[in-house]
VOLO-615059 format. One record per atom (N, C-alpha, C, CB): x, y negated, z negated; residue in one letter. Coordinates in steps of 0.2 Angstrom, whole numbers, plus 5000, padded with zeros to 4 digits. Glycine has a CB too. Example, Ala and Ser with C-alpha at 12.3 -4.5 7.8 and 13.67 -1.06 7.14 Angstrom:
# VOLO-615059
506650284961a
506250224961a
506650164961a
505750224955a
506450114965s
506850054964s
506450004961s
507050034971s
# end
This chain:
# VOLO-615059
492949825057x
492749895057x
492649915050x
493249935061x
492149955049x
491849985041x
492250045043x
490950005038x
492450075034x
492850135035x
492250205037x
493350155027x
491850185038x
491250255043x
491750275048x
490450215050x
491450205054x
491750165060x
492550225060x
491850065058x
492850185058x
493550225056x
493650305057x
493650215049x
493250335051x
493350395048x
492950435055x
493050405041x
492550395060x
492050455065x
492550435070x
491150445069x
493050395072x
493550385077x
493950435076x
493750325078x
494350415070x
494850455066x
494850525070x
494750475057x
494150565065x
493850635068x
493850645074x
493450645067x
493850595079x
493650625087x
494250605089x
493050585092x
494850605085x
495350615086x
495850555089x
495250665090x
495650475089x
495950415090x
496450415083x
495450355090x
497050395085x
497650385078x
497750305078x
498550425079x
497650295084x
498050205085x
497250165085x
498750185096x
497550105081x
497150065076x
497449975075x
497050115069x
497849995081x
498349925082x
497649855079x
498749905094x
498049815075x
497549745075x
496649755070x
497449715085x
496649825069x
496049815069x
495849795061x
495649885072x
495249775059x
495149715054x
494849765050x
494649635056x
494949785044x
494849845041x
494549805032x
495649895042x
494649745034x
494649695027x
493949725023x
494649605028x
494349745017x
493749775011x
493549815012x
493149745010x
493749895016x
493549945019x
493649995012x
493749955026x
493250035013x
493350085007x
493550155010x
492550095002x
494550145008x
494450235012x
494750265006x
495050255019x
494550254999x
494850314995x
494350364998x
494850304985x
495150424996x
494650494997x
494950545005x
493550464998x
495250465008x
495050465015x
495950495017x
494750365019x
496150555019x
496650575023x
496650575029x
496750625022x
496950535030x
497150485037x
497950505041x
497250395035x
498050575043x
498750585043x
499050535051x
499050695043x
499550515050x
499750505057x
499350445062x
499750585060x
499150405057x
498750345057x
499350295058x
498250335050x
498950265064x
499350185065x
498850125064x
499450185075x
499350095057x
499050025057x
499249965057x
498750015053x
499749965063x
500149935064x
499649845065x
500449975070x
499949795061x
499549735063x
498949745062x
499449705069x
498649785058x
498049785055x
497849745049x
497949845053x
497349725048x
497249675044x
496749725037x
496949615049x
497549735032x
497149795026x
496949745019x
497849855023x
497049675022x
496749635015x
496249665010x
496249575017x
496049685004x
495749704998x
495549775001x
495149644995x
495749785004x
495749885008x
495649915001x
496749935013x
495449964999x
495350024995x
495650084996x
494650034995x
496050104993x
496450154996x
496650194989x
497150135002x
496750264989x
497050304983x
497650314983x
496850354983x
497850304992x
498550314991x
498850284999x
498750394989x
499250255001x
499450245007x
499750315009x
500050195006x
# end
């Protein structure tokens, strides 16, 4: 999944994100409160801050 993908689920209000393959996604910027990424796969993920 691209962090788009992500950020228009996020918004329509999905939190759980068990397993999903997020490798190389770009979420600086991206406030994700109360996000599940349980078994997610965050290899070279972009993030500003966990």
């Amino acid at each position: 999944m691209n962090a788009d993908e992500l950020r228009k689920r996020y918004a329509a209000g999905e939190r759980i994100f068990h397993e999903t393959n997020l490798k190389e996604a770009s979420l600086q910027a991206a406030f994700l409160s109360h996000i599940c990424l349980a078994c997610a796969n965050l290899k070279e993920v972009a993030v500003d801050r966990l």
